[in-house]
N, CA, C and O atoms as CSV, one atom per row, in Angstrom:
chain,resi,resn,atom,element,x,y,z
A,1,UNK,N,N,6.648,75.610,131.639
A,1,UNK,CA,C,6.554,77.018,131.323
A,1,UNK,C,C,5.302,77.575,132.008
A,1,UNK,O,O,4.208,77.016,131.936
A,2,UNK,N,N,5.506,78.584,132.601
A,2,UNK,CA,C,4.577,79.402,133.093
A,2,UNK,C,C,3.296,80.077,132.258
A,2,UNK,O,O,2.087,79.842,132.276
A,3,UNK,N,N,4.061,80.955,131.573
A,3,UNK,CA,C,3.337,81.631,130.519
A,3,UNK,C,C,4.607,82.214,129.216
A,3,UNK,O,O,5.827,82.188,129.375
A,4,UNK,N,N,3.943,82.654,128.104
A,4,UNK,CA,C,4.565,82.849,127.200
A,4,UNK,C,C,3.505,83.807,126.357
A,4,UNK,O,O,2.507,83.387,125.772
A,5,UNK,N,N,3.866,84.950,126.413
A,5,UNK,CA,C,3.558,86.345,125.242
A,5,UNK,C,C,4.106,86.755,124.292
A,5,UNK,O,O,5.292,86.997,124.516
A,6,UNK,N,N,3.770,86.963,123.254
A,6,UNK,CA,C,4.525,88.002,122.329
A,6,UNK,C,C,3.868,89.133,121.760
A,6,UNK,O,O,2.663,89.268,121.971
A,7,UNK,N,N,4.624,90.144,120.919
A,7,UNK,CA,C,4.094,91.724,121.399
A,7,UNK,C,C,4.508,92.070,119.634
A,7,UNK,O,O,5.211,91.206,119.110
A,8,UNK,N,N,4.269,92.773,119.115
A,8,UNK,CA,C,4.673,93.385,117.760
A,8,UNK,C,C,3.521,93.330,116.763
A,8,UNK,O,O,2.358,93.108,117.098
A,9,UNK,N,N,3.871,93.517,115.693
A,9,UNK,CA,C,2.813,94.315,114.968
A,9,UNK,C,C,2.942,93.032,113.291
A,9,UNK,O,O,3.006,91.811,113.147
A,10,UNK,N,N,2.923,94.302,112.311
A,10,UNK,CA,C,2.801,93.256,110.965
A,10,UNK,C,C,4.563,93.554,110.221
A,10,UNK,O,O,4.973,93.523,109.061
A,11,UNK,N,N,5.203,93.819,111.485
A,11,UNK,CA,C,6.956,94.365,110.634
A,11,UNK,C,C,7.593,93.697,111.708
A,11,UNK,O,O,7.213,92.771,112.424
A,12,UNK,N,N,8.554,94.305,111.675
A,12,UNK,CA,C,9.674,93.159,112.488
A,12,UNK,C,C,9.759,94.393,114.280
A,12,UNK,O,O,9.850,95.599,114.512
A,13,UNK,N,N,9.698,93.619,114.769
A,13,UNK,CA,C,9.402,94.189,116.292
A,13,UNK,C,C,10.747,93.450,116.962
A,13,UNK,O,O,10.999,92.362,116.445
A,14,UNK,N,N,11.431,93.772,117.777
A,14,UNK,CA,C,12.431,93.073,118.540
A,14,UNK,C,C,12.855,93.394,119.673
A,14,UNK,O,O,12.865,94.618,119.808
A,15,UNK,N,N,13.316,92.677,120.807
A,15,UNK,CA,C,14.184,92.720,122.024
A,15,UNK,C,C,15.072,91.969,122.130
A,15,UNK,O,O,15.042,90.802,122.518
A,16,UNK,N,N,16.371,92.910,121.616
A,16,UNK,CA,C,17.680,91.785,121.054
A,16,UNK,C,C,18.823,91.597,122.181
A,16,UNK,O,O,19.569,90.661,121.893
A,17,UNK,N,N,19.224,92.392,123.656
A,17,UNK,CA,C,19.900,92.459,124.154
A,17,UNK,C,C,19.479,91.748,125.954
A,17,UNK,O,O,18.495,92.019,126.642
A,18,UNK,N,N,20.367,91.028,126.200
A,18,UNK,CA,C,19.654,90.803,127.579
A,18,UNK,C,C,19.506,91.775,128.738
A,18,UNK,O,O,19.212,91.248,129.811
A,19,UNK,N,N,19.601,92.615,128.730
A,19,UNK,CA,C,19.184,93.662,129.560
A,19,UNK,C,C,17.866,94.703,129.268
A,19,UNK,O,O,17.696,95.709,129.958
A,20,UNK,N,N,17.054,94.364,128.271
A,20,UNK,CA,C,16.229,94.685,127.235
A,20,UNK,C,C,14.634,94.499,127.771
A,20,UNK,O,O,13.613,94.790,127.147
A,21,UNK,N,N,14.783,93.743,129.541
A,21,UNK,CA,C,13.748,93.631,130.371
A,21,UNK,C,C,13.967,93.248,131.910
A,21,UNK,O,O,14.525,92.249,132.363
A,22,UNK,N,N,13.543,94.009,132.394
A,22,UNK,CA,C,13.073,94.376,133.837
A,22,UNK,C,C,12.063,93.690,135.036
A,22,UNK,O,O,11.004,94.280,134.821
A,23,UNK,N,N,11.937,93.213,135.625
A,23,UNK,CA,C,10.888,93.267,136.753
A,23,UNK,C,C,10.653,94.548,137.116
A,23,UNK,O,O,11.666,95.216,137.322
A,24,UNK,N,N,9.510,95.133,137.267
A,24,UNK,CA,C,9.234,96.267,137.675
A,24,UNK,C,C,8.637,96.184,139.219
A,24,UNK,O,O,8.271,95.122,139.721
A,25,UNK,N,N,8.604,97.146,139.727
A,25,UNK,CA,C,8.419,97.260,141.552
A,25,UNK,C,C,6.807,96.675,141.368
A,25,UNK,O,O,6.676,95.638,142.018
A,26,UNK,N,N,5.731,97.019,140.751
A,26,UNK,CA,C,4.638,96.322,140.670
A,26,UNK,C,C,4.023,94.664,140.778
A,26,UNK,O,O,2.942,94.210,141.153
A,27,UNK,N,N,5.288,94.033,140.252
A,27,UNK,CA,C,5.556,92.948,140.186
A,27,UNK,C,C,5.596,92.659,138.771
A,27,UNK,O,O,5.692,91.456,138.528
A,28,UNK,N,N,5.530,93.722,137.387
A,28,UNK,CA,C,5.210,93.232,136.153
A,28,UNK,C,C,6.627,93.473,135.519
A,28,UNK,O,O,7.611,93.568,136.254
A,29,UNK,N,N,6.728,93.571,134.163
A,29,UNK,CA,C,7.809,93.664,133.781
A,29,UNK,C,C,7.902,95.080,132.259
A,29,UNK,O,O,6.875,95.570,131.791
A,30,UNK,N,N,9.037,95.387,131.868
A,30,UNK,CA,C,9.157,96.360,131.040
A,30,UNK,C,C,10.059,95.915,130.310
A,30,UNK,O,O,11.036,95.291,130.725
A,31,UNK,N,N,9.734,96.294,128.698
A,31,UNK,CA,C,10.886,95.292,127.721
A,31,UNK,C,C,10.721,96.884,126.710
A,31,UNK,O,O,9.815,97.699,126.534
A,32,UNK,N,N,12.183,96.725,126.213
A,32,UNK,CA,C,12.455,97.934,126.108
A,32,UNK,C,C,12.880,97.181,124.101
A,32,UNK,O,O,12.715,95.995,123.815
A,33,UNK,N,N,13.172,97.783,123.529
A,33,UNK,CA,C,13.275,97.475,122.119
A,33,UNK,C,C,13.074,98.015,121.313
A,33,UNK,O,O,13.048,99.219,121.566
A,34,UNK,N,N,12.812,97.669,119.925
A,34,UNK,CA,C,12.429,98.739,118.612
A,34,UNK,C,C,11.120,97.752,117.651
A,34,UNK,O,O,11.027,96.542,117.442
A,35,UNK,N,N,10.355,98.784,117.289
A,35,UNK,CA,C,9.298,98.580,116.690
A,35,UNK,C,C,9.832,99.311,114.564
A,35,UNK,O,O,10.444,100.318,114.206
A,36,UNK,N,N,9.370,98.484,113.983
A,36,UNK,CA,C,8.654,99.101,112.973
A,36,UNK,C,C,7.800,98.971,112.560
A,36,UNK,O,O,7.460,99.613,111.566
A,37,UNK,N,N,7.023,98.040,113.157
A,37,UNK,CA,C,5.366,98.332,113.382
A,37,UNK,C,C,4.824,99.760,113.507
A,37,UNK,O,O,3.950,100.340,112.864
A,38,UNK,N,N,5.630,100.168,114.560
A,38,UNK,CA,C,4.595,101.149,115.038
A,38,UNK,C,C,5.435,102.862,115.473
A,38,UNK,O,O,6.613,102.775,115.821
A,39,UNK,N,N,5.151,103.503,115.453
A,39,UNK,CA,C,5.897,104.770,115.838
A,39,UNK,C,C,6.277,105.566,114.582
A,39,UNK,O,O,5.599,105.178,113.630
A,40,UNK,N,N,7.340,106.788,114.178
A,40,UNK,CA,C,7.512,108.063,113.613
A,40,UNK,C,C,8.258,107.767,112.621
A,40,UNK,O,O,8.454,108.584,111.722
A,41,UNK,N,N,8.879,106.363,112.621
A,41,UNK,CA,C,10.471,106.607,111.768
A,41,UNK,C,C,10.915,104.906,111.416
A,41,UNK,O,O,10.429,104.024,112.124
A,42,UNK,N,N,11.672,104.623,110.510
A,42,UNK,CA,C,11.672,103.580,110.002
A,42,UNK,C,C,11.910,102.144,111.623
A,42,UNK,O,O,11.351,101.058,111.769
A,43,UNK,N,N,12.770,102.731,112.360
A,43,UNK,CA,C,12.438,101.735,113.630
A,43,UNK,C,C,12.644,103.108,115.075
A,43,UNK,O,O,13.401,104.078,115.105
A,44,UNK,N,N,11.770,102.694,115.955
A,44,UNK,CA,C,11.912,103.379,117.038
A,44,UNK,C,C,11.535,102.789,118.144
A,44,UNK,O,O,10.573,102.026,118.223
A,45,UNK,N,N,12.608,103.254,119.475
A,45,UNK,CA,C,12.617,102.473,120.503
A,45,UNK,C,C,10.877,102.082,120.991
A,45,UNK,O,O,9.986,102.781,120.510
A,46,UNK,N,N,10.603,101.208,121.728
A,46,UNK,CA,C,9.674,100.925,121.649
A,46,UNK,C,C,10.055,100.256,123.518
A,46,UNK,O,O,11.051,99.693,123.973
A,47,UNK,N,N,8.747,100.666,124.157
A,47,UNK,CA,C,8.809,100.626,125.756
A,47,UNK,C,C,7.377,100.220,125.932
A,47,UNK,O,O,6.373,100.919,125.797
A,48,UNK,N,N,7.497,98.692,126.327
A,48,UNK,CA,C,6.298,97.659,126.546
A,48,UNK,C,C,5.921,97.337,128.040
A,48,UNK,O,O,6.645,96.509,128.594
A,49,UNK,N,N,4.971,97.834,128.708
A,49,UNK,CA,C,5.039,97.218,130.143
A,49,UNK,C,C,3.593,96.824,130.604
A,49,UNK,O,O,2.525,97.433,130.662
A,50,UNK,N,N,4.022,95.493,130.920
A,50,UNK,CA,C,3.266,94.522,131.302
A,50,UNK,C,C,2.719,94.183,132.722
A,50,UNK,O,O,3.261,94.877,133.582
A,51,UNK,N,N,1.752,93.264,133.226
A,51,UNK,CA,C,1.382,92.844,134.487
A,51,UNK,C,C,1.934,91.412,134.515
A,51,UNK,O,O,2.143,90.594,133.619
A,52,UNK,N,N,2.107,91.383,135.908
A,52,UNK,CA,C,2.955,89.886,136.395
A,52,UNK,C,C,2.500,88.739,135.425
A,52,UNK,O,O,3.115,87.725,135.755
A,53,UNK,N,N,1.743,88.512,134.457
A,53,UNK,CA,C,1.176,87.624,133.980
A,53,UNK,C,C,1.779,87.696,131.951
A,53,UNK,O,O,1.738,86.854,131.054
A,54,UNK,N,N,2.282,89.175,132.012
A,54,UNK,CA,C,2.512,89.545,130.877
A,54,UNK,C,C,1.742,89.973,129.869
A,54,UNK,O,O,2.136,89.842,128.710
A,55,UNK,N,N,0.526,90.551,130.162
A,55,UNK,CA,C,-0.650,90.912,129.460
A,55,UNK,C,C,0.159,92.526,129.673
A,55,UNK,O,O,0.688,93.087,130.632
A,56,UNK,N,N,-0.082,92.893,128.198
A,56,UNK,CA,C,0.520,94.418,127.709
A,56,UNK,C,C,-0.484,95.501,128.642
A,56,UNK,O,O,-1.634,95.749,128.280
A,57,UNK,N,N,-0.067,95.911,129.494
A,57,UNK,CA,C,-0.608,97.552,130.232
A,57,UNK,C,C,-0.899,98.468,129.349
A,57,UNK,O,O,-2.026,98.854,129.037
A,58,UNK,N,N,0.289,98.881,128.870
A,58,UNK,CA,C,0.808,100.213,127.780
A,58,UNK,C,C,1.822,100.015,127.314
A,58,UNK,O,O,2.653,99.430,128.008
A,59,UNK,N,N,2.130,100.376,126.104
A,59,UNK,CA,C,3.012,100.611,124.907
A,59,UNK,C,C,3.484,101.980,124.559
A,59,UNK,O,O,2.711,102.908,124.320
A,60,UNK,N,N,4.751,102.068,124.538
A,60,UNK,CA,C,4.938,103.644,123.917
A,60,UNK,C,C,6.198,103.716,122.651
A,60,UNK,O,O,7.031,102.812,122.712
A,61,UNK,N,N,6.310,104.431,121.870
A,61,UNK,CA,C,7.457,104.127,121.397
A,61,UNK,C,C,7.826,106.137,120.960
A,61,UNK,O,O,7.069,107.082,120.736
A,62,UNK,N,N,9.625,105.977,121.030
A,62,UNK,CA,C,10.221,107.044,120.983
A,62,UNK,C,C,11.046,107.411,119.635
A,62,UNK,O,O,10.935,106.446,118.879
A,63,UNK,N,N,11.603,108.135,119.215
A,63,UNK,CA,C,12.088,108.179,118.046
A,63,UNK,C,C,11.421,109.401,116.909
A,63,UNK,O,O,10.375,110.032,117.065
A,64,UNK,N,N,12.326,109.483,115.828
A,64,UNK,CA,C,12.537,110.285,114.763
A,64,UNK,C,C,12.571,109.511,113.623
A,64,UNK,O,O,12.659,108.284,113.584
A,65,UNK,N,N,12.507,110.185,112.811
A,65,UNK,CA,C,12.312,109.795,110.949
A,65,UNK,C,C,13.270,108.474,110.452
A,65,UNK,O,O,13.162,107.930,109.353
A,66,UNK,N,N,14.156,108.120,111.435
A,66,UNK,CA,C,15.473,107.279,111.101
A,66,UNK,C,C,15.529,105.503,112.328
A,66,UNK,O,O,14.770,104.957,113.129
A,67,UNK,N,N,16.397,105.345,111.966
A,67,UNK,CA,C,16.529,104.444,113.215
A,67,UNK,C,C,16.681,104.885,114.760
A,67,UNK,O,O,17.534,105.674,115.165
A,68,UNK,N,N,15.695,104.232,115.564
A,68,UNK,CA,C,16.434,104.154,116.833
A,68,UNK,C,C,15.770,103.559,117.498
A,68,UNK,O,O,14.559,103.503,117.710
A,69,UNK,N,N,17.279,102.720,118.114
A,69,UNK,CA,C,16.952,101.256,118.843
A,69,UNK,C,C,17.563,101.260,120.302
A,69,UNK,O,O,18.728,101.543,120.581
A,70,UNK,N,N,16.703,100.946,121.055
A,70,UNK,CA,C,16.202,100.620,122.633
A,70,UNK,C,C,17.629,99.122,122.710
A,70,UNK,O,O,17.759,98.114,122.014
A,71,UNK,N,N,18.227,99.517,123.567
A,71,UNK,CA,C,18.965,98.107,124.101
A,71,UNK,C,C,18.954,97.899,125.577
A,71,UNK,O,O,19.669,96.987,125.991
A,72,UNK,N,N,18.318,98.534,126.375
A,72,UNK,CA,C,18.256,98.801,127.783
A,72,UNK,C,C,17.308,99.136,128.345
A,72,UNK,O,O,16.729,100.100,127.845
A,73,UNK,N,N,16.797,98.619,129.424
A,73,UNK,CA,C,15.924,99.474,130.386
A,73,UNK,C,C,15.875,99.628,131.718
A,73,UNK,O,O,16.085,98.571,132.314
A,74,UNK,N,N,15.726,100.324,132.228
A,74,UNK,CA,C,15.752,99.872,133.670
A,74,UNK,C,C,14.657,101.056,134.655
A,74,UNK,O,O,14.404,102.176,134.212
A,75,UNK,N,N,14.154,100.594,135.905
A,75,UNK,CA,C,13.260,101.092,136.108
A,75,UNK,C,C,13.521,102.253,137.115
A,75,UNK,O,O,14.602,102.044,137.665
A,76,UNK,N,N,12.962,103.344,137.540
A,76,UNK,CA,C,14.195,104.600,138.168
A,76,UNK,C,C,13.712,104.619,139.433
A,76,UNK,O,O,12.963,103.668,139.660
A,77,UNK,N,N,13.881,105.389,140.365
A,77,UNK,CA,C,13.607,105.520,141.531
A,77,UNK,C,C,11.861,106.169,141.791
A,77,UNK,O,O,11.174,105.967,142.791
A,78,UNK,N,N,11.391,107.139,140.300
A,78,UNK,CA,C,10.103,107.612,140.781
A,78,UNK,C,C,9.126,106.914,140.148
A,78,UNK,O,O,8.015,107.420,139.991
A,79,UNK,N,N,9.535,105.196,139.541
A,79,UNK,CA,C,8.600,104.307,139.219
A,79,UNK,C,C,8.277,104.900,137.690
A,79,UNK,O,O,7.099,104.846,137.338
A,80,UNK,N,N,9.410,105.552,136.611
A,80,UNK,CA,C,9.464,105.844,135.788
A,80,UNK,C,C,10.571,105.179,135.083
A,80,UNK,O,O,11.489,104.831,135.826
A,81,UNK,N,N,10.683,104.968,134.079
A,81,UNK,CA,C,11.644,103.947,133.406
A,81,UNK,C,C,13.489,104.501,132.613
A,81,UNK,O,O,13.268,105.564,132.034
A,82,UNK,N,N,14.343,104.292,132.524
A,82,UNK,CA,C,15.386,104.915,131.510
A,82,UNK,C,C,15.214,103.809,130.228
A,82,UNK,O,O,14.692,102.702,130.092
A,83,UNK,N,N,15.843,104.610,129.505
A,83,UNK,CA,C,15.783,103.466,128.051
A,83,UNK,C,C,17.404,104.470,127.658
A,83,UNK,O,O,17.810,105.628,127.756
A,84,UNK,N,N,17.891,103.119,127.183
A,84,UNK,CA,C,19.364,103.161,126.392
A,84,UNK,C,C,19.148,102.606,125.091
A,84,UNK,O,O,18.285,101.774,124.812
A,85,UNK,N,N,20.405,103.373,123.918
A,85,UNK,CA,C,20.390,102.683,122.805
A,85,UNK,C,C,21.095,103.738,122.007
A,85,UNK,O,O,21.790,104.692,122.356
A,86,UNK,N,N,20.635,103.196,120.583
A,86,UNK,CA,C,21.313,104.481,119.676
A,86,UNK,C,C,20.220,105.528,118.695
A,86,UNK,O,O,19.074,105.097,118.569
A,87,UNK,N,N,20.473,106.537,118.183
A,87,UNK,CA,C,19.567,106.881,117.304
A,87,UNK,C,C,20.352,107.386,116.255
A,87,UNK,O,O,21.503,107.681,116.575
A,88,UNK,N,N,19.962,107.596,114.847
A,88,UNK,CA,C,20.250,107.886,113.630
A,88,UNK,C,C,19.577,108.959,113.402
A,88,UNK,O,O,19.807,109.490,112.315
A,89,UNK,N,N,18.535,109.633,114.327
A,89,UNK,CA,C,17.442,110.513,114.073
A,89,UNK,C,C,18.101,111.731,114.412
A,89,UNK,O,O,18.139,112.682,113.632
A,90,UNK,N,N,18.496,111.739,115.271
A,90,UNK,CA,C,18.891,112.640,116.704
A,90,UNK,C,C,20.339,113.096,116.663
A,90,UNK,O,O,20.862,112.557,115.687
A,91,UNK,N,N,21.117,113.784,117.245
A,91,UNK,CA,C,22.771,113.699,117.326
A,91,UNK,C,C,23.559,114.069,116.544
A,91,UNK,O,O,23.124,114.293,115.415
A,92,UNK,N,N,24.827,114.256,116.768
A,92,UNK,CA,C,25.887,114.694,115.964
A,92,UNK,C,C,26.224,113.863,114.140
A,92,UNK,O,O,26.535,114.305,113.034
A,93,UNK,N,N,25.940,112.526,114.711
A,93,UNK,CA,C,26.559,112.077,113.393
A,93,UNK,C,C,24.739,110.890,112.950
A,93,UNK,O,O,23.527,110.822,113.156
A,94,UNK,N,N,25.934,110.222,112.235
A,94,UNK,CA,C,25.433,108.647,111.714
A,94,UNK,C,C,24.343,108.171,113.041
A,94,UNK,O,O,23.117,108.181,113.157
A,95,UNK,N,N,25.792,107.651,114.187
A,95,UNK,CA,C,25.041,106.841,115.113
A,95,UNK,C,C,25.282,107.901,116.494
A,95,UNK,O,O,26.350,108.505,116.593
A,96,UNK,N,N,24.385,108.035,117.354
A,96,UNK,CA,C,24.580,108.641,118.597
A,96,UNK,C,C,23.934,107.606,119.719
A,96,UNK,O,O,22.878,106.976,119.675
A,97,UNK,N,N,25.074,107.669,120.856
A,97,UNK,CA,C,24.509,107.111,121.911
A,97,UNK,C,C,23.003,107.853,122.388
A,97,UNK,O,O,23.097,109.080,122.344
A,98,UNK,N,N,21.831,107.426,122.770
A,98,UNK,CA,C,20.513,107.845,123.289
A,98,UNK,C,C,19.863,107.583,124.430
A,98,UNK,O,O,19.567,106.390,124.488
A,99,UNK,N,N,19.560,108.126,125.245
A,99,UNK,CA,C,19.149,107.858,126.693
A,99,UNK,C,C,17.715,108.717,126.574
A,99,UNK,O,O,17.694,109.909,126.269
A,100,UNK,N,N,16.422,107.855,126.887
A,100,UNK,CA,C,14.951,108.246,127.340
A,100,UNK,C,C,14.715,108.393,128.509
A,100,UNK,O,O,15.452,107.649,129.156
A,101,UNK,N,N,13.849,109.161,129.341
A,101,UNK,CA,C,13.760,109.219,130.570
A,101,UNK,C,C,12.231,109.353,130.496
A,101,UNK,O,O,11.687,110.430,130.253
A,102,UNK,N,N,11.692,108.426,130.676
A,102,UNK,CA,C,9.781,107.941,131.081
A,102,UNK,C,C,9.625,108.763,131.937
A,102,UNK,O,O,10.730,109.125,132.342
A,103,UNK,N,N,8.681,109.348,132.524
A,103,UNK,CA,C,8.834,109.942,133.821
A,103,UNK,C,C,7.236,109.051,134.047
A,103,UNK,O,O,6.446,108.627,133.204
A,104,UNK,N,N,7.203,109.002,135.706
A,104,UNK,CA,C,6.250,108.855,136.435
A,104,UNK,C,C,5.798,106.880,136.216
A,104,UNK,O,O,6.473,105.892,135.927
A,105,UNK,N,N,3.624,107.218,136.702
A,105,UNK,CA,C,3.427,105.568,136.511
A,105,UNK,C,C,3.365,105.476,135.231
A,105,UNK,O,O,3.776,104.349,134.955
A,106,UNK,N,N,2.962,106.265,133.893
A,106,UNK,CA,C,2.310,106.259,132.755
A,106,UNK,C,C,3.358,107.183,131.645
A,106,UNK,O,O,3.618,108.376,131.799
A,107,UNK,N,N,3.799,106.432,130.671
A,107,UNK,CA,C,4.715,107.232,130.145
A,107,UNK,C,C,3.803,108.801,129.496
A,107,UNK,O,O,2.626,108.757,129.137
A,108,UNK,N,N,4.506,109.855,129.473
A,108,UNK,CA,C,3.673,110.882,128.574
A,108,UNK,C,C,4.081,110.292,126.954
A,108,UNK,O,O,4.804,109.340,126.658
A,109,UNK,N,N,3.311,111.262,126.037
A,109,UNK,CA,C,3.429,111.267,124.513
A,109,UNK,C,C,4.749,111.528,124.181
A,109,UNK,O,O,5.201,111.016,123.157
A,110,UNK,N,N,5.462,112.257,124.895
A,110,UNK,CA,C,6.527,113.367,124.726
A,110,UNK,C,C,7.675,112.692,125.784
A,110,UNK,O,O,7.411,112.436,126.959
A,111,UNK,N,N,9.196,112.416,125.056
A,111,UNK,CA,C,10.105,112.275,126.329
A,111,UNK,C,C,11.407,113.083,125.688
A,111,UNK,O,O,11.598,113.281,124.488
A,112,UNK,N,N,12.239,113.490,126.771
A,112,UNK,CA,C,13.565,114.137,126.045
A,112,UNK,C,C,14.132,113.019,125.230
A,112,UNK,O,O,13.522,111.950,125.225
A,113,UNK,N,N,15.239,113.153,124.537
A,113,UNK,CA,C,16.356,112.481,124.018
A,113,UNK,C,C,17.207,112.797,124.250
A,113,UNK,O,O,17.247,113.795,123.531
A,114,UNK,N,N,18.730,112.771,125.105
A,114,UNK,CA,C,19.952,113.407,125.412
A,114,UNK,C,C,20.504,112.712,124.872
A,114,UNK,O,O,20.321,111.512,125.074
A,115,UNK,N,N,21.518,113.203,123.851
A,115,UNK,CA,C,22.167,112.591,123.153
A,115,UNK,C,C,24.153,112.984,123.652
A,115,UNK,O,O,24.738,114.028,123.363
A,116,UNK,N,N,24.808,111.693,124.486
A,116,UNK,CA,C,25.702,111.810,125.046
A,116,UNK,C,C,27.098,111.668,123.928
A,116,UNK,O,O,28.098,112.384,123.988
A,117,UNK,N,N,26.938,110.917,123.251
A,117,UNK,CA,C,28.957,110.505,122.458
A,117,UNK,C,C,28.345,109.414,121.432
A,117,UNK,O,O,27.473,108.600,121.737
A,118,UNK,N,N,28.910,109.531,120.252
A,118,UNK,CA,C,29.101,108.792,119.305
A,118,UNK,C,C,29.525,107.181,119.632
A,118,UNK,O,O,30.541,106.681,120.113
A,119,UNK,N,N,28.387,106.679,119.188
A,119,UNK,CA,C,28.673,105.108,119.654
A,119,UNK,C,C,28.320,104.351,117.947
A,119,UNK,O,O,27.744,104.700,116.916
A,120,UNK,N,N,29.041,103.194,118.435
A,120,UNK,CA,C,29.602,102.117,117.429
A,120,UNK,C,C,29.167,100.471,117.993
A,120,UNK,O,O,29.026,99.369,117.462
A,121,UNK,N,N,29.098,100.825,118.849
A,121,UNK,CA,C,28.561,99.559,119.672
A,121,UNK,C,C,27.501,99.791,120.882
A,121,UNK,O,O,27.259,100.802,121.542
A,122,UNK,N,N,26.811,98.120,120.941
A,122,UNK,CA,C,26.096,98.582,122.246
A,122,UNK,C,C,26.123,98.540,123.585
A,122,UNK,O,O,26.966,97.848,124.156
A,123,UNK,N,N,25.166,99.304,124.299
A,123,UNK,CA,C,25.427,99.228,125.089
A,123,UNK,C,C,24.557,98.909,126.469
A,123,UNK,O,O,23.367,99.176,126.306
A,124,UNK,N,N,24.749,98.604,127.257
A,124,UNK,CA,C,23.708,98.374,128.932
A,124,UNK,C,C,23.600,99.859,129.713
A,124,UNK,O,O,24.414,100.766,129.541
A,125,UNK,N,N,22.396,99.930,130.636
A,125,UNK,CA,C,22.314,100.425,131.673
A,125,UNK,C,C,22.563,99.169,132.856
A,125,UNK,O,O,22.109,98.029,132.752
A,126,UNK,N,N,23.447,99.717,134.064
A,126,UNK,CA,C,24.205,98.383,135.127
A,126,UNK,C,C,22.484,99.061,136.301
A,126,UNK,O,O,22.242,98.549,137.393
């Protein structure tokens, strides 16, 4: 083994899906998931990115008063990140599909939430 990190707080922190982390163009990586450690609402996506070695850069996490969980990430063309998943916070019903859009090198405080179709299951960014 190379190296081995782990990231979370004093609650249950997770990255449950294999698409849930990235190599990033830097050479480090981005793990996308849900915190209830930390953030607005009982779990919220939570966007971790690291240096090639896996030492935490910055942390951000997204979300509302309810659940919402990160199952995806992937890194975009302006070196800003997407995040997939669902939220309970946000949307028409119960569960809504949720898409984040990071912008830039440094996430801001603030990201949209577009909330596309009622989902039941999860899902990937390809």
């Amino acid at each position: 083994m190379e190296w081995n990190r782990t990231y979370g707080g004093m609650s249950e922190d997770q990255a449950q899906i294999s698409k849930c982390v990235v190599q990033t163009s830097d050479g480090g990586y981005a793990l996308a998931g849900y915190t209830e450690s930390f953030g607005a609402g009982w779990a919220d996506f939570w966007l971790v990115k690291t240096d090639s070695a896996g030492n935490e850069e910055w942390n951000q996490t997204y979300g509302g008063s309810n659940d919402d969980l990160a199952y995806s990430v992937i890194e975009t063309s302006d070196w800003g990140y997407a995040i997939a998943g669902r939220t309970e916070s946000f949307g028409a019903g119960a569960r809504d599909f949720c898409l984040v859009k990071v912008e830039g090198l440094y996430p801001k405080r603030t990201a949209r939430l577009d909330m596309r179709a009622r989902a039941h299951h999860r899902f990937h960014l390809l």
